[in-house]
C-alpha positions as CSV (number, residue, x, y, z in Angstrom):
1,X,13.2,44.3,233.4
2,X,11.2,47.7,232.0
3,X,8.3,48.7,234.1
4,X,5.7,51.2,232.9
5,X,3.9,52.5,235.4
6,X,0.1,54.5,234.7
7,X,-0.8,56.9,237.2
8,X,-4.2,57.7,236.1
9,X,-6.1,60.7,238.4
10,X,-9.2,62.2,237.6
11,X,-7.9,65.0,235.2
12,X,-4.6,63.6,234.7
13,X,-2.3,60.6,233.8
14,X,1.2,60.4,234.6
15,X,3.5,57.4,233.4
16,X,7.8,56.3,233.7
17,X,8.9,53.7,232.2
18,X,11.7,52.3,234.7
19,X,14.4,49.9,233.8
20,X,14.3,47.8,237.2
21,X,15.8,47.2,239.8
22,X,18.3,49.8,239.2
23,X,15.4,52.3,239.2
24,X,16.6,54.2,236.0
25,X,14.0,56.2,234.2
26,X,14.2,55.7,230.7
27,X,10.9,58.0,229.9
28,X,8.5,60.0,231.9
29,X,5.7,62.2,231.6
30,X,2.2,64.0,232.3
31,X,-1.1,64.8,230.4
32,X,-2.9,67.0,232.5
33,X,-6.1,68.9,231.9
34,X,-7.8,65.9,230.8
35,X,-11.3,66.9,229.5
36,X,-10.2,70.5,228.5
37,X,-9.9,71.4,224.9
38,X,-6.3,72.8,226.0
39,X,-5.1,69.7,227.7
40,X,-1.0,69.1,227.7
41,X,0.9,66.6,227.0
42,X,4.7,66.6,228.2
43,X,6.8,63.4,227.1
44,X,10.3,63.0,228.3
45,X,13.6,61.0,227.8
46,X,17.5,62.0,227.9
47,X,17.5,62.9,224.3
48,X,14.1,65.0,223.5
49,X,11.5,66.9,225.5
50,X,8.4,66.6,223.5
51,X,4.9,69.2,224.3
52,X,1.6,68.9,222.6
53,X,-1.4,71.0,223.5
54,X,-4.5,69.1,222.3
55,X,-7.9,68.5,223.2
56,X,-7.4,65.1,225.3
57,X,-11.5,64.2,225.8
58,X,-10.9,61.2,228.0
59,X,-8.1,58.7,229.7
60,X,-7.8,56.5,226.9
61,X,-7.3,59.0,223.9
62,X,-4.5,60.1,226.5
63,X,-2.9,56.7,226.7
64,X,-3.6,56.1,222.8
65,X,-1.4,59.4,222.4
66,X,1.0,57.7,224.9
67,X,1.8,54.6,223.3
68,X,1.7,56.1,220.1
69,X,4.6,58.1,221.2
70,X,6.3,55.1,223.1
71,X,7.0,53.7,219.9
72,X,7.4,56.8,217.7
73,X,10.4,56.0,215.0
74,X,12.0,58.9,215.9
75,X,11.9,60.2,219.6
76,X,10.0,57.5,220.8
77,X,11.7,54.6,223.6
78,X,10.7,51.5,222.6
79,X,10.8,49.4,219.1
80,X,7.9,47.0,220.0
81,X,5.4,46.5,222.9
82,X,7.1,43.3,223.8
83,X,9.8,45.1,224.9
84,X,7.5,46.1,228.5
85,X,7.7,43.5,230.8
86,X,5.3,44.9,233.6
87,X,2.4,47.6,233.4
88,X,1.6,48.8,236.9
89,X,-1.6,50.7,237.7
90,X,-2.6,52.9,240.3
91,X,-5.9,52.1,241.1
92,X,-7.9,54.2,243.6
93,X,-10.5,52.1,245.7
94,X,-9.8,48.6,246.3
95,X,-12.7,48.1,248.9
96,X,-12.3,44.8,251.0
97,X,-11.3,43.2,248.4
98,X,-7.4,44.4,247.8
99,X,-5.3,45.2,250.6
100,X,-2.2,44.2,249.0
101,X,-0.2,44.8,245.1
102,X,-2.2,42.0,242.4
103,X,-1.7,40.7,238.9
104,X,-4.8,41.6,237.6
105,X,-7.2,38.9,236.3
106,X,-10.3,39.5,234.4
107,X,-12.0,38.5,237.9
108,X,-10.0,41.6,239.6
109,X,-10.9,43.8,236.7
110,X,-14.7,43.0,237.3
111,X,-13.9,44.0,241.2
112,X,-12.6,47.1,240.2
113,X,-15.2,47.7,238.2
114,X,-17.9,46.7,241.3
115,X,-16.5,49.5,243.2
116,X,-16.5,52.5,240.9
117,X,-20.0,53.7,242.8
118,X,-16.6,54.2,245.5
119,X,-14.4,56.3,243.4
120,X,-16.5,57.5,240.4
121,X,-13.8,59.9,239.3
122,X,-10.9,57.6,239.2
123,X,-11.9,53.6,239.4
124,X,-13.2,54.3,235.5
125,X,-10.4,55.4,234.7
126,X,-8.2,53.4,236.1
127,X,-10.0,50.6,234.7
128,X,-10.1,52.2,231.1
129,X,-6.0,52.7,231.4
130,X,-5.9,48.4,232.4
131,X,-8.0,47.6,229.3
132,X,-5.9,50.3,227.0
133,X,-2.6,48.8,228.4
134,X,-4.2,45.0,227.6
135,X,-4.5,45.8,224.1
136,X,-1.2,47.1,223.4
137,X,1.0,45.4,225.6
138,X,-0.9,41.8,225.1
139,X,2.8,40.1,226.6
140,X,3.3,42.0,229.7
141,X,2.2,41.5,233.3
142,X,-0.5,44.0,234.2
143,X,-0.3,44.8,237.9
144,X,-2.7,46.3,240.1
145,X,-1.5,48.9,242.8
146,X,-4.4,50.1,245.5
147,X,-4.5,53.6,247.2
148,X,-6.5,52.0,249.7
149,X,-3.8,49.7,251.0
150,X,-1.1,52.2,253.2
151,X,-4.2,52.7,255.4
152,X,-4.8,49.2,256.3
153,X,-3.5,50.3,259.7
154,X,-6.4,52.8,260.1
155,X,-7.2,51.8,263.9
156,X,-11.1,50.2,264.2
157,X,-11.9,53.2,266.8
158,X,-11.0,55.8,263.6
159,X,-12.1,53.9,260.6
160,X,-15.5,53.0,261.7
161,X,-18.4,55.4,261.0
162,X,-21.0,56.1,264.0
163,X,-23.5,53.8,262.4
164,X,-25.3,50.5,263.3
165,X,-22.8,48.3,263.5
166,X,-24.6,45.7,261.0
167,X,-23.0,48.3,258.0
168,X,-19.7,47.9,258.8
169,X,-19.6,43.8,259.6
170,X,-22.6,42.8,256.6
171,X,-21.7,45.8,254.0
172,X,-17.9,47.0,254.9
173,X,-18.9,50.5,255.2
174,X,-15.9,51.6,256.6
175,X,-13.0,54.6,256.1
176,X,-10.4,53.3,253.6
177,X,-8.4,56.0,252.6
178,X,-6.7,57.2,249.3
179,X,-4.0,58.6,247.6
180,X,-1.9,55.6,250.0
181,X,1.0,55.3,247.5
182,X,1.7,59.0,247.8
183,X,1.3,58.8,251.3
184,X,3.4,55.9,251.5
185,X,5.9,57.2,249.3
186,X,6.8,60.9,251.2
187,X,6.6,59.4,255.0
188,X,8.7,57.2,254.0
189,X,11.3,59.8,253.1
190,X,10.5,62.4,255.8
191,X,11.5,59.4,258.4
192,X,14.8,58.9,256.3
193,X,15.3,62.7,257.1
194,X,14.3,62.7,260.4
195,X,16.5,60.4,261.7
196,X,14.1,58.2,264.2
197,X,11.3,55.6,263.4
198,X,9.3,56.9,266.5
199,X,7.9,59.8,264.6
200,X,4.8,62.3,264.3
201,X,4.0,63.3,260.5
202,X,1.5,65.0,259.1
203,X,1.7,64.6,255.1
204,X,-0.3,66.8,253.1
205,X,-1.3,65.4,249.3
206,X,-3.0,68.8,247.6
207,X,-3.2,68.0,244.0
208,X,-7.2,68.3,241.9
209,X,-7.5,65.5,244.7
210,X,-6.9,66.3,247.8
211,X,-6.0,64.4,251.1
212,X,-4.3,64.2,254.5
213,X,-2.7,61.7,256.3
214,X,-1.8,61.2,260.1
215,X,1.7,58.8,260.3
216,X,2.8,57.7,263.4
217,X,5.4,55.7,263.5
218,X,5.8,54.7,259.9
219,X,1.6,54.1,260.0
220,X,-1.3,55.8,258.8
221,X,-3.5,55.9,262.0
222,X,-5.8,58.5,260.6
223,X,-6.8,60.1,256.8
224,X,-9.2,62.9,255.4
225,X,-10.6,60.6,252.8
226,X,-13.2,58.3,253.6
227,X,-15.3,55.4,252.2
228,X,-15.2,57.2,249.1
229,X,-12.5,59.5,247.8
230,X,-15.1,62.8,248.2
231,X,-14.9,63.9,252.0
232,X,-11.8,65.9,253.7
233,X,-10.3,69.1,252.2
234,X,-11.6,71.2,249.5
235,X,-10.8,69.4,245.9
236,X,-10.4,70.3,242.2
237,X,-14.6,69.3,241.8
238,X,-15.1,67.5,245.2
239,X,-16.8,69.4,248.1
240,X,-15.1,67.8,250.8
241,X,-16.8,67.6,254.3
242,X,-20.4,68.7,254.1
243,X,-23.1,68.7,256.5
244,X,-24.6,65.3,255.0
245,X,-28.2,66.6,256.0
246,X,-27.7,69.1,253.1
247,X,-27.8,65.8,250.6
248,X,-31.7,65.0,252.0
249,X,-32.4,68.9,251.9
250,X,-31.5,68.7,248.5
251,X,-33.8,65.7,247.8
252,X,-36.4,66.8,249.5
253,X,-36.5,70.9,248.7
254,X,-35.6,71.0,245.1
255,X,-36.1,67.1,244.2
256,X,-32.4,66.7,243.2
257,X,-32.3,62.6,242.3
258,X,-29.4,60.7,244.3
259,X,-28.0,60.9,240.8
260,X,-27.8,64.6,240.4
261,X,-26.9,65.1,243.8
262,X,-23.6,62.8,243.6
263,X,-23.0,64.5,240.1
264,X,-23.3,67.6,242.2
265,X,-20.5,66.8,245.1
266,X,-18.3,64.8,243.3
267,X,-17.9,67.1,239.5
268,X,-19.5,70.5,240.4
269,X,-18.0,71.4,243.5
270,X,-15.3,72.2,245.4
271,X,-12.8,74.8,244.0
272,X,-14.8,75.0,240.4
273,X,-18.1,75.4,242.5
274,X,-16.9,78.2,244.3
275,X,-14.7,79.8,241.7
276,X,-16.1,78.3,238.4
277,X,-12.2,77.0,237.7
278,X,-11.0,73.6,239.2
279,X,-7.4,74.1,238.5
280,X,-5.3,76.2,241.4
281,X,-3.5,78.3,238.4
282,X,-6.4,79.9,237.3
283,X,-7.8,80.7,241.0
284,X,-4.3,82.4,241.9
285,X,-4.3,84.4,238.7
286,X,-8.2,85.5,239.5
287,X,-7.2,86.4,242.6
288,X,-4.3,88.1,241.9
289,X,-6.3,90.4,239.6
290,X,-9.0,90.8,242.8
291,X,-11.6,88.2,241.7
292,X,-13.6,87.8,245.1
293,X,-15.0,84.7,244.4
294,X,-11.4,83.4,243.8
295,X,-9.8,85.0,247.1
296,X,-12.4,83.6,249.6
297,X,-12.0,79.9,247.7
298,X,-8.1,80.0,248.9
299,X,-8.7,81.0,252.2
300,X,-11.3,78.6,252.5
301,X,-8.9,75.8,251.2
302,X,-6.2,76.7,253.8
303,X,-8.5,77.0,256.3
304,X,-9.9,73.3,256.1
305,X,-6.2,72.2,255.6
306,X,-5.4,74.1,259.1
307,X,-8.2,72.7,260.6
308,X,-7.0,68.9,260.0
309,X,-3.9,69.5,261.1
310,X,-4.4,71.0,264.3
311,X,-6.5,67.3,265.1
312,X,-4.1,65.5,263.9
313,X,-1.6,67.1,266.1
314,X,-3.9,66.4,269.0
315,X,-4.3,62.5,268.0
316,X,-0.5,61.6,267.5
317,X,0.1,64.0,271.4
318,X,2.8,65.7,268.9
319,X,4.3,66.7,265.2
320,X,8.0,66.4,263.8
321,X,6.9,67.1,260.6
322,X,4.4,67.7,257.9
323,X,4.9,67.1,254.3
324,X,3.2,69.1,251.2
325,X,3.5,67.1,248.0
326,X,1.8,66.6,244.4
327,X,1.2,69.6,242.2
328,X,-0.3,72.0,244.1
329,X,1.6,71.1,247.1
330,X,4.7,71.3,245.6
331,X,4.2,73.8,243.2
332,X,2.2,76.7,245.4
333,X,4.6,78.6,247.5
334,X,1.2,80.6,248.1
335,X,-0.7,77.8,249.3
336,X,1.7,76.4,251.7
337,X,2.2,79.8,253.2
338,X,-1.4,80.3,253.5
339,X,-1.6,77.0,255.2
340,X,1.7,77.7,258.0
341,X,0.1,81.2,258.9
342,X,-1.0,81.6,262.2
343,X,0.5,77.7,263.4
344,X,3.4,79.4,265.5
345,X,1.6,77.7,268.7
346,X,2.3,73.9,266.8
347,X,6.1,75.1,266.7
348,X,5.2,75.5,262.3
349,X,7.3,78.4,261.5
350,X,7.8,78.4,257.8
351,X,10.1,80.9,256.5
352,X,9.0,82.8,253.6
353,X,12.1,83.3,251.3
354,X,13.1,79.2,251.5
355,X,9.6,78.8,250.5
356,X,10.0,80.6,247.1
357,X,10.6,77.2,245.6
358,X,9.6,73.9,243.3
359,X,11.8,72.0,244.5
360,X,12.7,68.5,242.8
361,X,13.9,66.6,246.1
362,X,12.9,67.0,249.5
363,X,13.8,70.3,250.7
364,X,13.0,72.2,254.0
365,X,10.8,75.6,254.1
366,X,10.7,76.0,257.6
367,X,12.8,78.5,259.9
368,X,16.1,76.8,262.1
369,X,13.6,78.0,265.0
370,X,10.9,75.8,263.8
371,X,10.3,73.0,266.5
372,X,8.3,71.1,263.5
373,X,10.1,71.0,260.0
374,X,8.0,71.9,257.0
375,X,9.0,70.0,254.4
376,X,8.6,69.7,250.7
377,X,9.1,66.0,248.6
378,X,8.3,65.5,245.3
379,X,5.7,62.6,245.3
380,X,6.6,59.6,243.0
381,X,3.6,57.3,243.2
382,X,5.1,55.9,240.2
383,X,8.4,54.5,241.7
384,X,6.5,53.2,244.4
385,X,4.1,51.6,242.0
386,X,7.3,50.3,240.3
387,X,9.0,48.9,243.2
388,X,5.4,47.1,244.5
389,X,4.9,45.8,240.8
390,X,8.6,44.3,240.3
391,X,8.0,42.6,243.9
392,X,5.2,40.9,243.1
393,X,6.9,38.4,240.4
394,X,10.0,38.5,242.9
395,X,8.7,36.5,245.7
């Protein structure tokens, strides 16, 4: 059976093609920098390593330029569409609606659609990747994976905002919770490390999207994202946790519409409203060469990270671990060293020459003195996404 699996996030897609269940990857690959006139996109099998720089505009000229080279005479992997049994889809907000994997129907589409208000940046997109996919693999399965549903265990005492209760039991306003399969994905194998299902993990998602996740046990029992993926840490173009009484400020002192004020938090903030650049490469470089704006932006993004896990500490009574993962998380020595200074109280004790590293499998950064490990695993949303998708049909 040959999975692809589309991994759409707000400035990037990334997409394997599995050959299940044996798990083998027969392609894989990333277009990042969607929206940029020098947008990239990487394409890889056994035989060929394929780069394009191109202005990319939008997720579906990216997946156009995808299946394009899927079935390129030459280097491509497959001879028709037919030959892709399943197309699973990460899709960000699943509301009330999805707790669990789906085939997706034209009604599930429509929910998807419904909820987009939730996850502006992504549910489009995600959506726009499902319609794409339908087109040019008419024959396969289309399956629906949902960030939302890891945090399903969210205890009612920590999902539920501090608001008449009529919003939460009439309207399902409510923490949900993002980035799950990610989550999921890197607990999963920090426990397998760790040795013992009775565990305390913090795992840390820092990608343009950002999020945090306290796992006790195996369970998300608390998260940094909320009803909508725009609270928490510092993001790409996300603002993360405000003072919410800035939004009717806003309104009221310089007439911002609800409109411009959601435009404002969810695509003008964050690390490109502090530093006018959204992408961590080009805020280390312009601090490197002593950009102020730059140098404050990183501090302030450790700082927020430092300040959710010192909480989460205090929730779980405890910490065995915490995880760093997607790009930034496993690509930023400088980052995750920013984030371990000054934690020597939690036991966090990372050690700076292990730390030098990109690792491609879970590997440890912290000292042999460390009472908590720092840890480092690659995230693969899309084997997960795979593996849920492959299920589905199974049962």
């Amino acid at each position: 059976m040959q999975v692809l699996v589309l991994n759409s996030g707000s400035s990037s897609l990334k997409f394997q093609l599995f050959s299940m269940p044996e798990k083998k990857i027969l392609c894989s690959g990333l277009i990042e920098r969607i929206g940029f006139d020098d947008a990239k996109f990487i394409f890889k099998t056994d035989k060929n390593t394929i780069e394009v720089v191109a202005a990319i505009p939008n997720h579906k000229v990216g997946l156009e330029l995808l299946s394009k080279q899927l079935l390129d005479k030459e280097t491509g992997i497959i001879k028709s569409a037919d030959a892709i049994d399943i197309v699973g889809h990460r899709v960000v907000h699943g509301g009330k609606h999805f707790s669990n994997t789906t085939e997706i129907t034209q009604v599930v589409k429509e929910k998807i659609k419904a909820l987009s208000s939730l996850a502006p940046l992504h549910n489009p997109a995600n959506l726009e990747g499902i319609e794409v996919a339908e087109a040019i693999f008419p024959n396969a399965k289309q399956v629906a994976v949902f960030d939302t549903a890891f945090h399903q265990s969210i205890p009612e005492h920590a999902y539920k905002y501090a608001i008449p209760n009529e919003f939460l039991e009439k309207h399902n306003i409510r923490l949900y919770g993002f980035h799950g399969t990610s989550h999921k994905y890197v607990s999963e194998k920090a426990i397998e490390y760790l040795g013992k299902q009775n565990s305390k993990i913090i795992t840390i998602h820092l990608g343009n999207g950002c999020s945090m996740t306290a796992i006790k046990n195996g369970k998300s029992i608390d998260h940094t994202l909320g009803f909508s993926p725009v609270n928490g840490l510092i993001m790409g173009t996300r603002s993360g946790d405000i003072d919410q009484s800035i939004i009717f400020h806003l309104a009221k002192k310089f007439n911002y519409s609800l409109d411009e004020i959601n435009s404002l938090l969810q695509n003008k903030s964050g690390m490109l409203g502090l530093t006018g650049f959204s992408d961590l490469r080009d805020i280390q470089a312009g601090a490197e060469k002593g950009n102020k704006d730059c140098k404050l932006a990183l501090q302030m993004n450790a700082y927020r990270i430092k300040k959710y896990i010192g909480s989460y500490a205090a929730i779980m009574n405890g910490l065995d671990a915490i995880v760093f993962t997607a790009g930034i998380g496993e690509n930023s020595p400088e980052m995750r060293q920013r984030v371990c200074e000054d934690l020597d109280y939690l036991g966090i004790i990372l050690d700076i020459n292990k730390n030098q590293v990109r690792p491609d499998k879970l590997t440890v950064v912290s000292t042999d003195a460390s009472k908590v490990k720092v840890l480092v695993i690659p995230t693969n949303e899309e084997l997960e996404i795979a593996k849920q998708s492959m299920e589905l049909f199974e049962n």
